[in-house]
N, C-alpha and C positions, 0 to 999 in steps of 0.2 A: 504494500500500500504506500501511496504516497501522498503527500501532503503538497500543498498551494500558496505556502505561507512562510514567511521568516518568522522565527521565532527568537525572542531577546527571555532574558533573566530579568524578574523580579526586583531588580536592584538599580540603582543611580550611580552616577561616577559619568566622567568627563573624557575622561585619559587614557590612551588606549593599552590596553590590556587590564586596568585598572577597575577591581571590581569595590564598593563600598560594604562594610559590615551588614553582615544579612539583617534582613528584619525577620525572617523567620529563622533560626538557623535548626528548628528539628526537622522539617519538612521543605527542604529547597524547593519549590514547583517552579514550572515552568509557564509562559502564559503567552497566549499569542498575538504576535505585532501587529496593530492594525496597518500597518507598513503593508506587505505583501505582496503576491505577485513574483514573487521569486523563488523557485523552487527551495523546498528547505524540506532536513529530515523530519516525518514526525516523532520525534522523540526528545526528549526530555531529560532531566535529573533524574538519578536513580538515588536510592539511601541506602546505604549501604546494610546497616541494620538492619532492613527486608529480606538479605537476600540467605538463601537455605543452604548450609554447608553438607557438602554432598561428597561422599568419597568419591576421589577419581577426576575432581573438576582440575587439578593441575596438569597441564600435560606439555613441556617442554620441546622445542621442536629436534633434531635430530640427534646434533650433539651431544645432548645428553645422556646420562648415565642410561641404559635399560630400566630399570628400577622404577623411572620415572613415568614409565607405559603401561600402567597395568590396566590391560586387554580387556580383563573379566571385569572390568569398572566401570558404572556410567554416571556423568556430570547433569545437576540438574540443569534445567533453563532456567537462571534465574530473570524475573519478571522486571520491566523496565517502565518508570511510571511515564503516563499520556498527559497529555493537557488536561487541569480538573481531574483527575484522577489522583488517588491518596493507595500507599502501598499499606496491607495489613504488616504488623509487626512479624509472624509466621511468615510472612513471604508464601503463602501459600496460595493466596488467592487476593484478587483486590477488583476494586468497584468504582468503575467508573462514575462523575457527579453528571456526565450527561446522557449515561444509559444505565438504568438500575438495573439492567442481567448482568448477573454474577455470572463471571467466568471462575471455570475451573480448577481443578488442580493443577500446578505447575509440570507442563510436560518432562520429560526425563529424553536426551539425548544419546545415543551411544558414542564413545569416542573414537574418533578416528587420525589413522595415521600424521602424524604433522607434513607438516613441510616447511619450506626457507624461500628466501624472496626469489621472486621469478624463477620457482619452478616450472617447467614446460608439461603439461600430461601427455603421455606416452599415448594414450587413448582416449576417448569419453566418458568408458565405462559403463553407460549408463545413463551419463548425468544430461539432462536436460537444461540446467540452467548454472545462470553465472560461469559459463566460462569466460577463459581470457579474451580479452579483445585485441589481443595482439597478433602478428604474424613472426615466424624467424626473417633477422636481416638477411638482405641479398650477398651475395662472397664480396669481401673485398674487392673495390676498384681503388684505380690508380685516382690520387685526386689532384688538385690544380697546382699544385707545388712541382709536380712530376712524380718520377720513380721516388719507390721511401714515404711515398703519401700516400694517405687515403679519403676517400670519402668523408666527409662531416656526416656526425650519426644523423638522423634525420630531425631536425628540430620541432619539437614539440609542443606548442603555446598552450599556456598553462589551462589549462580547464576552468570556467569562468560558471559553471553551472554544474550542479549536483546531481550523483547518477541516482538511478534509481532506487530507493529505500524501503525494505520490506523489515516494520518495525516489530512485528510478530517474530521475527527470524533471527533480532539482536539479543545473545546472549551472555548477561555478564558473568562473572565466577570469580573465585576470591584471588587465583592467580597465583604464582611462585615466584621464587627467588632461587636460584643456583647460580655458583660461581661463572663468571660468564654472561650472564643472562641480564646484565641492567638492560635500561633504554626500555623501545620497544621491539620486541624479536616475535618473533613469526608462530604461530600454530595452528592448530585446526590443520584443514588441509587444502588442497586450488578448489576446488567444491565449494566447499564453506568455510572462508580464510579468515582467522583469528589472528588478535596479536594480544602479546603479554607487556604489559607496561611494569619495569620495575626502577624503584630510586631510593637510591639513598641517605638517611636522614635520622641522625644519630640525636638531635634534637629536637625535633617538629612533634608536637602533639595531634597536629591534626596536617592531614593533607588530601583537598581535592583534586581530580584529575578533569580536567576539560577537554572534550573533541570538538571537533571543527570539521564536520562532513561538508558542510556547505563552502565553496572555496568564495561565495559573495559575501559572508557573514563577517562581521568585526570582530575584536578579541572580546566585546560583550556579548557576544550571540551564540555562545556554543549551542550543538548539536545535545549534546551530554555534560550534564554535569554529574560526577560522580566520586561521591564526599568514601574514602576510604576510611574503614572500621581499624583502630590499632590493635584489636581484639582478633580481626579474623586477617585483616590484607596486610600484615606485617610478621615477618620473618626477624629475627635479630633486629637491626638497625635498617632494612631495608624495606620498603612498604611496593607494594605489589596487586594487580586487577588485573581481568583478562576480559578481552570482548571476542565473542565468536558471531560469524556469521555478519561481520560489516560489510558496507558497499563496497563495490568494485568500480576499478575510474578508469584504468586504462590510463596507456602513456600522456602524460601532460597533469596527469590528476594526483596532488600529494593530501593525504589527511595530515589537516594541522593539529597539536595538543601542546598542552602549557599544565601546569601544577598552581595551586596557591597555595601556601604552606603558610601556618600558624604556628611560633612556639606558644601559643597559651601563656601559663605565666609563669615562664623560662626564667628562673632566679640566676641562670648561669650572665655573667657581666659580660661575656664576648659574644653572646650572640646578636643578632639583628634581625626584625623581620618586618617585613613587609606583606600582611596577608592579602593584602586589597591587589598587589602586585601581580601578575601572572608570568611565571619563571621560566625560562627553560631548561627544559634536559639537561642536563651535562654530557648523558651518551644521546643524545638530538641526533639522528645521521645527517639528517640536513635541517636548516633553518629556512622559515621562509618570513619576509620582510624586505626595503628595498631593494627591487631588482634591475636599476641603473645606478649605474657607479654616481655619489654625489647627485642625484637627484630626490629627493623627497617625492614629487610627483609621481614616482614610477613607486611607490608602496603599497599594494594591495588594496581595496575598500577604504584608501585615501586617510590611512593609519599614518601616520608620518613617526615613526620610531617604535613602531609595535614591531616586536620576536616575537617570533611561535618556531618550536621545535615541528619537524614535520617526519612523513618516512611517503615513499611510494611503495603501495602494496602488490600494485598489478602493476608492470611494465616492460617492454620488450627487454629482454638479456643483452646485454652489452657481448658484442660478438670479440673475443680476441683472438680468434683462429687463428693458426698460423703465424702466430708472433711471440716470442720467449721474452724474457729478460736475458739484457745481454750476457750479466755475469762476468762481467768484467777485473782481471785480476787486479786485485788493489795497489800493485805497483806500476800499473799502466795507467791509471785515472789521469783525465787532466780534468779538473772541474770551474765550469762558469757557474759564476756567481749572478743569477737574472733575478730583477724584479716584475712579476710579473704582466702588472699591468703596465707599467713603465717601457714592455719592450716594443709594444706596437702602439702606444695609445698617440701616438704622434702621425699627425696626417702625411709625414713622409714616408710611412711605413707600405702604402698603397693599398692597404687596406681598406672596406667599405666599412662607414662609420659605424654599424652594428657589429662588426666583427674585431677593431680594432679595441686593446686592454684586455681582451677575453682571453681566457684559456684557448680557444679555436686560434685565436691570434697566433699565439706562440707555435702553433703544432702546422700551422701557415709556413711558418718562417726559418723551420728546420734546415733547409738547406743551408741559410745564415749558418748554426751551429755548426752543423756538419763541414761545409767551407773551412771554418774556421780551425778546424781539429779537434772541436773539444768533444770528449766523449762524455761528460757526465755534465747535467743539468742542476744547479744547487738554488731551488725556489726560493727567493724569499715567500714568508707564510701563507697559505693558502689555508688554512683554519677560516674559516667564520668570523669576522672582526667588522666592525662598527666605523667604517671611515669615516664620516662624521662625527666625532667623538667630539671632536673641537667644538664645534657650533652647536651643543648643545648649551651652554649659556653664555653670554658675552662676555671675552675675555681676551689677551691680547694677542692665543693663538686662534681666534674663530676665524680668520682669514683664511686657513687652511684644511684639507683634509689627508686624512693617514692612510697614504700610498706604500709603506713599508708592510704594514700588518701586522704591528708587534703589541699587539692587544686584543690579542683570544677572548671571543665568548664560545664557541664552541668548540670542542677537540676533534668531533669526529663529524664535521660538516663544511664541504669544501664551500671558500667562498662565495658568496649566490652570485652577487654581481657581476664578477667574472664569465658567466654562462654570456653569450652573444645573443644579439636582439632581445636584449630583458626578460631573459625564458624562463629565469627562474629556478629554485632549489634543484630537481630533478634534470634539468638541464645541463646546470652546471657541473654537475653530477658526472654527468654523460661526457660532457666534450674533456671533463680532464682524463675520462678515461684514455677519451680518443686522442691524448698529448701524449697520456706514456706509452699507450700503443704504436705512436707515431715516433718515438722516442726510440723505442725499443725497435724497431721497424731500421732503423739506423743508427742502431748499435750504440745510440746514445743511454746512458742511466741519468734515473731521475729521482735526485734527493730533495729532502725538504723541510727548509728552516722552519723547526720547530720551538716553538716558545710555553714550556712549562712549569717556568720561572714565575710567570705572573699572569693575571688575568687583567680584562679591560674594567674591573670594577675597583680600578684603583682609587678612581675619583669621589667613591659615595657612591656608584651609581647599582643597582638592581637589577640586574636581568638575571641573573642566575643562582650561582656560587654561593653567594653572601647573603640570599634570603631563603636559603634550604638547608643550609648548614656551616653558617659563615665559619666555627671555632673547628669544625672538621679540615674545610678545605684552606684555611690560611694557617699562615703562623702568627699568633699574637703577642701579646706583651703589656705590661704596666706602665707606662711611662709617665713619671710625675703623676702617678696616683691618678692619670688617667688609662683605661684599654688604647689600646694602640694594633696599628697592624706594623710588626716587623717589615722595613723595608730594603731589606740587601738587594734588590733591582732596581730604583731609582724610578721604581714607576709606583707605587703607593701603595704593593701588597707586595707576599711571598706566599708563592702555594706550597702548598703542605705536603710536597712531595713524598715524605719518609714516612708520613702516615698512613696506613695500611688501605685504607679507602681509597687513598687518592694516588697511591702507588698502584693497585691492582685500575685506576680510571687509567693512569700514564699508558701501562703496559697493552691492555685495551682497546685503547686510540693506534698505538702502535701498529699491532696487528690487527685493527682494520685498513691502517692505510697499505699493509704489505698484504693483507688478502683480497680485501674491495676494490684495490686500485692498483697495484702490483707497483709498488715506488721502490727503488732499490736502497734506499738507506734515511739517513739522519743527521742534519748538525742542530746540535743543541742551544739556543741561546742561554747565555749567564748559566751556565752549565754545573758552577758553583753553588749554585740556589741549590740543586738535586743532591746537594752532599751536607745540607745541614741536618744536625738534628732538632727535629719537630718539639722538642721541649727548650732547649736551652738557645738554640740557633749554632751552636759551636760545629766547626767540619769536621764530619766522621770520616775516618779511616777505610770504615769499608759500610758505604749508605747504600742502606735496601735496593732503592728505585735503583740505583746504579748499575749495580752487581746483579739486580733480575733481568736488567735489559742485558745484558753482557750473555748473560748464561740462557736464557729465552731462545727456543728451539723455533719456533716463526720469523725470527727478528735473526735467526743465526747467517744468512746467506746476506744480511744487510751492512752495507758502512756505516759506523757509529761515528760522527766526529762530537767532539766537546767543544763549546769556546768555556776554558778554564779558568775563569773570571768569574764577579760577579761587580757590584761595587762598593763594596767592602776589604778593607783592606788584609783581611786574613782569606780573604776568596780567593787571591792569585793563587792559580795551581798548575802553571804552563811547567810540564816536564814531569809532573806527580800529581794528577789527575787520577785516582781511584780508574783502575784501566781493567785488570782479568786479562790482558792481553788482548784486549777485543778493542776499546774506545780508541780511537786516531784523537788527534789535538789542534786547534787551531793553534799557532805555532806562534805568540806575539812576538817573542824572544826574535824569531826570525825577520818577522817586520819590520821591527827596529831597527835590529845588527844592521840587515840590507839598506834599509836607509839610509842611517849614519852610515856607513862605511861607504855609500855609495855619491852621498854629497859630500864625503869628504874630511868625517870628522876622524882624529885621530885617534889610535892605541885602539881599534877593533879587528885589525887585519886577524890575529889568530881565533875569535869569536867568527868573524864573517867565514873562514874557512871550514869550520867547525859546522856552522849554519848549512855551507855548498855541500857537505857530507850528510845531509840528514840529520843534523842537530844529535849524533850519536850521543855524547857527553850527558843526554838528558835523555832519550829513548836507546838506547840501548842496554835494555835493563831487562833478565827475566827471557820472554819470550817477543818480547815487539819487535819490530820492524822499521826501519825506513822513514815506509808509508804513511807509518801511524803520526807523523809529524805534518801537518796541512800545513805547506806552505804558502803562506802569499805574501804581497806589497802593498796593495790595496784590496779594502774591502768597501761593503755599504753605507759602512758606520766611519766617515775620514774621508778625507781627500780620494780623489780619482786620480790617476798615474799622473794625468795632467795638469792638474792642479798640483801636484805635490811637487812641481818643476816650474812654476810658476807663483805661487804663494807663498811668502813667509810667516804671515798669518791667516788664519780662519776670517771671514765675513759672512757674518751668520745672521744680519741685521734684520733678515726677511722672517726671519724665525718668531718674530714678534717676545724675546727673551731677554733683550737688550746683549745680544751678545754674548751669556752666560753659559748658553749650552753649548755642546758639544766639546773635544778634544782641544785644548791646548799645549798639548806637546804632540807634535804632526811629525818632526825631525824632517818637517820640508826645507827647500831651496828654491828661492826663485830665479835664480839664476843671474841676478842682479840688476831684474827689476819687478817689482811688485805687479802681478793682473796681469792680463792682454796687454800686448805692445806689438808693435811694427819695425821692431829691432833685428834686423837679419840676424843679426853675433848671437845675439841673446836668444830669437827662436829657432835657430840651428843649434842653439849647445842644448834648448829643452828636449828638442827627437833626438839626440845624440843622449840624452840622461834617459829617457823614457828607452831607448833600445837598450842601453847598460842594463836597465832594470829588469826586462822581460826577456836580457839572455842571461843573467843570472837564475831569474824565477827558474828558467827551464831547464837549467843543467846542474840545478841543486839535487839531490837524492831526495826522496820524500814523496810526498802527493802537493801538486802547483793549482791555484785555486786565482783563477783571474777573474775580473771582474767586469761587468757590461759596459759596452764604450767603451774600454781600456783599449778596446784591439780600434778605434778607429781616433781616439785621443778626444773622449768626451769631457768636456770642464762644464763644473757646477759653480763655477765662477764666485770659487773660494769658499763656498758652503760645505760645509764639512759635516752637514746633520742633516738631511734634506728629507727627513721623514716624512714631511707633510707637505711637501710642493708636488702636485698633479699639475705640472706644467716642463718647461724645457729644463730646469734642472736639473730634471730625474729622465725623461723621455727620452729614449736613445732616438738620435738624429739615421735616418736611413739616408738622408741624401750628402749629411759629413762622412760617412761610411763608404759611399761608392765616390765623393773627394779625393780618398785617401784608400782605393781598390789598389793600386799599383805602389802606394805611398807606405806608410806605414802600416797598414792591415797586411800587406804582402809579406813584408817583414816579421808581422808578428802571427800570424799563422801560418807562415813556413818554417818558424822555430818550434813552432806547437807540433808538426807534424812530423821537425825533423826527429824531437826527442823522443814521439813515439815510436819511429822508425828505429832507433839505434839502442842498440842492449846495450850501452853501457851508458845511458842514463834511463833514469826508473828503475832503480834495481832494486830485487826484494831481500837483499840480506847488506848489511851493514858491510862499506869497503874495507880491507886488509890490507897491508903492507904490499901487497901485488898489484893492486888492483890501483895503487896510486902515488903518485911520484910528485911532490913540492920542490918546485925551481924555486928555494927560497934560503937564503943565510940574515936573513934579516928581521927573523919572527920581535925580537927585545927591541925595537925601532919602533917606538907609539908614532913617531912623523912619516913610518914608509906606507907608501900606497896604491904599491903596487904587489900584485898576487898572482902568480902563475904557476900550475899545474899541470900533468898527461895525467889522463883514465887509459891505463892499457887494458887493449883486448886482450884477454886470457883463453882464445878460443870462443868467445861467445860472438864475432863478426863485428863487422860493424868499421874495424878501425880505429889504432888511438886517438884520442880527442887535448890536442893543445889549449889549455882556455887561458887568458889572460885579462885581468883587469887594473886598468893606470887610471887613476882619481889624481896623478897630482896635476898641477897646470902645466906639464912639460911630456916632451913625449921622451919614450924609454925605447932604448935601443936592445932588446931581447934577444939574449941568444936561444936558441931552440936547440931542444936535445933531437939525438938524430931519431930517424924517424924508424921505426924497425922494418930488418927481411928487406933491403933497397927498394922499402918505398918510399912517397916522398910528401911533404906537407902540400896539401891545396886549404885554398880558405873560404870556410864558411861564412862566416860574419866577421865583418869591421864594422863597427858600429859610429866609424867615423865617413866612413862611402858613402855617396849619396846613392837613395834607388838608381837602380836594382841590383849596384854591387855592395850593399850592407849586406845584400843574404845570398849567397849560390847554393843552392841545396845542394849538390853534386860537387860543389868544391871548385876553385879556381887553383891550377895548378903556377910552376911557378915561383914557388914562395922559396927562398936560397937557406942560409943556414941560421941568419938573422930575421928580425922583422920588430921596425919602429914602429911600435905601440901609442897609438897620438895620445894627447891630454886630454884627460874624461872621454877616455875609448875604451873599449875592449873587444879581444879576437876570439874567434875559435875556428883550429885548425884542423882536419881531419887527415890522417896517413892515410896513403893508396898506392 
């Protein structure tokens, strides 16, 4: 049966998602809107206290144990109240106020087999109704990128009207918990498809759950309100309901749900709540709310800041046929550091304005990577965050929105905006699969800045976390005989990683993005946050979250890297980082040395050497590797190659901070003159510093992690924080890039492909006395600055490799040792040539028994 009518709650409130204190709170009813005209479910609030506990009503979908299926069991129907309708306390029967016939005894169901999202049925069976409305995708085509591409999945606009509702058929039940199991997860079977709703809440006394069948309805219109019993839908600390037999929507259609949680009267001082508030998930798969980046307009039923966790229940299977993860060995990584929306959102990317910023964007634009050498992809966050963060009150960053992503509300929901043409949760869903499939398609991996360091409710603000169970999920504190939230991330909370709850959420999140989405690995932000302990904040030795992620048998074919910081000054942990052998390191130590040593400062020649070896002195410990050391010069967070050859200080003015944030120690050079200039001397020595840099980066041992625009010399024109500028800042320039095709991009992904090409850089085991020769009597000289070396082939091909670097102002007349078996040096890189003899991939032969090393040059030579 179905209903003709929107139906709203009983209640007043403005704000969306925003419900006010009931005025009835035993009997929630439902009542209907004289609004109408728009399909809406007819159903209502259920009370929980109605409903008849029945052996058998849990039934967990596959994963779980056996134990959880007993066969000989049947689940009642529990009874769900109508408009004017009042449930009896037995649950056994109730009376309509606008038909005195008494209905029945509540039917009894048999159970049947579960299943999991987008199941396909082998057959019919039988069934005559609610089947899928889906068809399987057509095989992969080639798509408009060329070979290496595919097809865009088919896009799907969101469902704007409710399928049809058979409220006789809705059956609720008290629902379970098993490890595994929060969020909403799947049961019943494709016939009659259930889902189990479970959360977390080690303090709530009371918690309803809300649905949203209707996708016209606002956050005050659920379909269902259904107020959970702590007596029956609660397991330990987890509260738990199961619906069987809801609508079916087909691709485009997600059901929305949200929680209102009540501590009652919670004497604990760290909690907070918000009951009028409507939360979400924490395990949300997807979110839905706005679905254009920076537009308000584009929010569903004209909510302008409403979340709602959502899931799609019916929807075509994402096809990955024929596509693996690369699996790439971890001394061959080279990794790009992209932001996502930042790499197309620029109209010179050629992009149509629907498709540019979006995930479909990036998965466009592969050949870019691929061109380029880089084989691994390292996302900034793609979690569910709130770009707009800023402008929610006036303030002197409301100019801006947050283009980084480093403000998670949800762990396990890609973000919505990112889907092209504003398609929404399920969409976005869809095209990032179609990135790593596209990724993986050529050979690229694709990692993903992860942040579970802190959440976006640093500010005060309520969507989730901090009104379900603020003193579980944070770390708190006393401060001046006020509560406080510990802040070792400089963003105004710290998640409670080491506490058991929110360690088994980390791990969770985890391994859905490596089985929903198949992503090859992980860099952690503030990575030192994951290592406190949840009571005193002090760093453990050996922290829970850490050591499960290390040893986790899903996550085991995955890159873990740390940034081993946090900002605190007992967080530095670069070189001792709680590892297992498993976590790699964002490498600052490296950063640094490279810089200073590279503009020239003195007494780091024997560090910088140390650094071109894999930073051994600090990973070579135990069982690691190399690898485990991520090297870079530039990252997101600091200068770009190009600015850091141009600027002596930060200009952050736009920040609206007066200058206060970001890095003040850059260990940049501007090469003696501040900004942009038109100075020939001066913009020849900055590509001559910028190629020094990125033939270092690449023939250091370790894993090299470059950054977006670094290969075509993008300047943020001295901003060194650029988190919140959606404009040319951050936007990589496509038409500076085909500038500088023959220029410096040719140079700097010819070095990316040389060092994958040659076995004697990327190596997986730390160099030996064989493996390397110092042309040096000068290590006690803090003022020498010049460093040269051979890597001999020991049989692994390739040829020895000559590298030199002269930082002083004078050029150095180098002898070269001889070259072995009569062959003879050719040269790779001078980095003092102009295109296109700075790079010969193949070598330029030629070179005698000497070779003048110019000022702020450096070579590399190959034996042939």
């Amino acid at each position: 049966r179905v209903a003709t009518a929107t139906w709203r709650l009983e209640r007043r409130g403005s704000a969306p998602g925003h419900f006010p204190t009931p005025n009835v709170p035993a009997t929630r009813r439902a009542v209907m809107s004289p609004g109408a005209g728009i399909t809406a479910a007819r159903v209502a609030t259920a009370v929980a206290s109605g409903r008849r506990r029945t052996a058998g009503n849990s039934n967990p979908r596959r994963a779980a144990p056996s134990s959880f299926f007993p066969s000989s069991k049947v689940s009642a129907r529990a009874p769900v109240s109508l408009p004017g309708s009042v449930l009896k306390p037995n649950g056994r029967t109730f009376r309509s106020v606008k038909d005195t016939n008494t209905r029945g005894t509540v039917r009894t169901m048999a159970q049947v087999e579960p299943y999991s999202w987008g199941d396909v049925p082998t057959s019919s069976g039988g069934a005559t109704r609610d089947l899928p409305a889906w068809m399987p995708q057509p095989p992969p085509q080639t798509g408009a990128g060329g070979a290496g591409t595919f097809v865009p999945p088919p896009c799907f606009p969101p469902v704007t009207t409710p399928p049809d509702i058979d409220v006789d058929r809705i059956r609720i039940s008290e629902g379970y918990y098993a490890p595994g199991f929060l969020g909403p997860t799947p049961a019943g079977d494709v016939i009659n498809p259930g889902v189990n709703f479970a959360i977390h809440s080690a303090a709530a006394a009371g918690i309803d759950l809300l649905i949203y069948f209707d996708p016209s309805s606002t956050s005050k219109q659920p379909s269902l309100r259904i107020p959970l019993d702590p007596k029956k839908n609660k397991t330990g600390d987890v509260w738990h309901v199961r619906l069987d037999n809801i609508p079916r929507g087909g691709d485009g259609y997600v059901i929305r749900y949200g929680y209102l949680v009540d501590g009652g009267k919670s004497p604990d001082r760290w909690d907070y709540w918000e009951p009028n508030q409507l939360m979400v998930d924490p395990y949300a798969p997807l979110v839905e709310g706005r679905r254009v980046y920076g537009k308000n307009e584009s929010c569903p039923n004209g909510e302008a800041g409403a979340w709602m966790g959502a899931f799609a229940l019916d929807e075509t299977p994402f096809d990955w046929s024929g596509v693996e993860p690369p699996n790439i060995p971890p001394q061959d990584l080279v990794v790009y550091e992209c932001t996502p929306r930042a790499f197309t959102a620029s109209a010179t990317s050629g992009l149509d304005d629907d498709t540019r910023g979006s995930f479909l964007g990036i998965a466009e634009k592969v050949a870019h990577i691929k061109d380029a050498g880089y084989n691994a992809v390292e996302l900034l966050p793609v979690f569910h965050f709130d770009e707009m963060e800023f402008q929610l009150s006036p303030n002197p960053r409301d100019h801006m929105l947050n283009t980084w992503g480093y403000s998670t509300m949800a762990f396990f929901a890609p973000m919505t905006v990112y889907a092209s043409k504003g398609a929404g949760p399920q969409q976005a869903a869809r095209e990032f699969k179609h990135l790593v499939k596209t990724m993986h398609a050529n050979g690229i991996e694709v990692l993903l800045d992860v942040v579970y360091n802190h959440t976006g409710e640093g500010s005060g603000r309520f969507f989730s976390f901090r009104g379900i169970d603020n003193k579980s999920y944070y770390m708190m504190e006393d401060l001046n005989g006020k509560t406080a939230y510990k802040n070792y991330t400089g963003c105004g909370n710290t998640f409670n990683c080491n506490h058991e709850p929110v360690t088994n959420l980390v791990l969770d999140s985890l391994r859905h993005w490596v089985e929903e989405y198949h992503v090859d690995g992980f860099r952690f932000d503030l990575t030192s946050c994951l290592c406190r302990d949840p009571n005193s904040g002090a760093i453990m030795t050996s922290p829970p979250v850490v050591r499960a992620i290390a040893k986790d048998n899903t996550l085991s074919r995955c890159k873990l890297f740390a940034e081993p910081w946090d900002c605190s000054m007992d967080g530095y942990l670069v070189g001792k980082f709680p590892n297992w052998d498993r976590w790699g390191e964002w490498n600052g130590i490296y950063r640094d040395t490279a810089r200073r040593f590279l503009k020239g400062d003195p007494g780091l020649k024997s560090q910088f050497a140390s650094s071109l070896c894999g930073s051994a002195d600090m990973y070579a410990v135990n069982a690691r590797k190399p690898y485990h050391s991520l090297n870079f010069i530039t990252a997101h967070d600091g200068f770009t190659l190009r600015d850091l050859v141009s600027y002596n200080k930060k200009a952050n003015h736009q920040n609206g901070e007066e200058g206060r944030d970001g890095c003040n120690d850059n260990h940049s050079w501007n090469c003696g003159q501040e900004g942009e200039c038109n100075d020939q001397a001066v913009t020849s020595l900055r590509w001559r510093q910028m190629r020094n840099m990125h033939l270092a980066l690449m023939v250091s041992q370790g894993t090299p992690m470059v950054l977006m625009g670094d290969e075509y010399g993008h300047t943020r024109k001295g901003n060194n924080n650029t988190y919140g500028h959606d404009n040319e800042l951050n936007n990589f320039d496509w038409s500076a890039l085909e500038a500088q095709r023959e220029q410096y991009f040719r140079y700097h992904s010819g070095l990316v492909k040389f060092r994958l090409a040659h076995p004697l850089l990327g190596r997986a085991e730390f160099l030996n006395d064989n493996d390397i020769t110092w042309h040096e009597d000068n290590w006690d000289n803090p003022d020498s600055l010049f460093l040269a070396y051979t890597l001999h082939d020991c049989g692994q091909g390739g040829g020895d490799l000559y590298i030199a670097f002269n930082q002083h102002d004078f050029f150095v007349d180098a002898s070269l040792p001889p070259p072995p078996g009569g062959k003879s040096w050719h040269r790779v890189v001078d980095t003092n040539l102009p295109p296109p003899n700075d790079f010969i991939a193949d070598g330029e032969g030629g070179v005698g028994a000497r070779y003048n090393v110019a000022p702020r040059g450096a070579v590399m030579l190959v034996a042939k």
